[in-house]
C-alpha positions as CSV (number, residue, x, y, z in Angstrom):
1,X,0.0,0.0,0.0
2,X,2.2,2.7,-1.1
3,X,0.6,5.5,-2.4
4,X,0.6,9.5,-2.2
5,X,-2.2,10.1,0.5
6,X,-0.3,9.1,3.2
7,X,2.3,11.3,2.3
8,X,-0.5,14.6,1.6
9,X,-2.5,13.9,5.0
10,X,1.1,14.0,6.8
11,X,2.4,16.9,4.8
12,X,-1.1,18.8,5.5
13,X,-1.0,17.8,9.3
14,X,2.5,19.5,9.2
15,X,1.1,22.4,7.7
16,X,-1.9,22.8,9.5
17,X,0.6,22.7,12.9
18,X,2.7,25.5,11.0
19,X,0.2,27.8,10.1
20,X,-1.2,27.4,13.9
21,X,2.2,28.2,15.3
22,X,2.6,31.1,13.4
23,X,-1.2,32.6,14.3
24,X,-0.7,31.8,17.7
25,X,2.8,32.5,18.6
26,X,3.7,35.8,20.0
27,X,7.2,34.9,20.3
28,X,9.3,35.8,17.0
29,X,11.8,32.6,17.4
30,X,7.9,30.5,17.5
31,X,6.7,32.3,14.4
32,X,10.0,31.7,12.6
33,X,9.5,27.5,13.5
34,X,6.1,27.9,12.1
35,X,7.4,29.1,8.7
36,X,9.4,26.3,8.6
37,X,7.4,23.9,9.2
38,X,5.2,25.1,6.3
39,X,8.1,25.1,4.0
40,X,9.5,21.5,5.4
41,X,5.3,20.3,4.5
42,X,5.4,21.7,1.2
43,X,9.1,20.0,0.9
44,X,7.2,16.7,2.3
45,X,5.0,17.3,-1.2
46,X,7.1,18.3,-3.5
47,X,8.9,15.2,-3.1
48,X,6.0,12.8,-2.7
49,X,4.7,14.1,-6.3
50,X,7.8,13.6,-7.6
51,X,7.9,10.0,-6.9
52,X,4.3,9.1,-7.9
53,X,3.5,11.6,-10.6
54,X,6.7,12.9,-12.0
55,X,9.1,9.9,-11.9
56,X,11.7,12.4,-12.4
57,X,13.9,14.6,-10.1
58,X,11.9,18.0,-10.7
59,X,10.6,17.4,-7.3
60,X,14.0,16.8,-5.6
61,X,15.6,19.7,-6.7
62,X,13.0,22.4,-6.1
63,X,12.6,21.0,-2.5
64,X,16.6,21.5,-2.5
65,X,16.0,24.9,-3.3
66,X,13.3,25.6,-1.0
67,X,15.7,23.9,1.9
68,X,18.5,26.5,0.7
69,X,15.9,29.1,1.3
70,X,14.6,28.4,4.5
71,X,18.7,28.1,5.5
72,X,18.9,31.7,4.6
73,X,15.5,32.4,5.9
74,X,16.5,31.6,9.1
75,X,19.4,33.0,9.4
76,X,18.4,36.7,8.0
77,X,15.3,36.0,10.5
78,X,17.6,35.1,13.4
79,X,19.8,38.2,12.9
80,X,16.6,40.7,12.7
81,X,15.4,38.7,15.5
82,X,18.8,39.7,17.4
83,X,19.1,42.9,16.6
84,X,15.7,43.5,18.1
85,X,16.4,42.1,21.0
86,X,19.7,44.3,21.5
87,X,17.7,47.2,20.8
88,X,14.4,46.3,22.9
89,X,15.1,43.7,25.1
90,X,12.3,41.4,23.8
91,X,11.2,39.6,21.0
92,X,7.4,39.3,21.6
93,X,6.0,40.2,18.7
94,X,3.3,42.0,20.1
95,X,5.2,44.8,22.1
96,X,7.3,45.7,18.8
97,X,4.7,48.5,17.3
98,X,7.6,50.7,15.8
99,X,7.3,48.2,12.9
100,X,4.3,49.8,12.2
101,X,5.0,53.3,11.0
């Protein structure tokens, strides 16, 4: 029994988890977790086509792009993330309204 739902209900799951971190999250390192756990369930389908629809390695290498992504992501996030907390002594999202203007 191998077949692509398994591999769409777990990659929505992971989703659904990510898009409920970053909703709920007031915390900026918890938001930036969430994004990647979107991307890492959108990796989880890229690849899972690939093998049962494509039968190629299109899938593959745009889910190594979209790892390279989130690596930079992450680390542009973790340095705005630092910054911020030099400058303000917090990184709860909620108390930053500067951004704003």
């Amino acid at each position: 029994m191998n077949t692509l739902m398994p591999y769409l209900i777990i990659g929505a799951i992971v989703f659904t988890l990510g898009i409920f971190t970053i909703i709920y999250k007031k915390n900026a390192v918890g938001i930036l977790m969430g994004v990647e756990l979107v991307l890492n369930s959108v990796n989880i389908n890229f690849i899972a086509f690939a093998k049962f629809v494509d039968k190629g390695i299109n899938g593959q290498v745009v889910a190594i792009f979209i790892i390279i992504l989130a690596a930079a992501e992450a680390a542009i996030a973790l340095a705005i993330i630092l910054n911020i907390y030099r400058t303000k002594a917090t990184v709860d999202v909620t108390e930053l309204n500067e951004m704003k203007n």
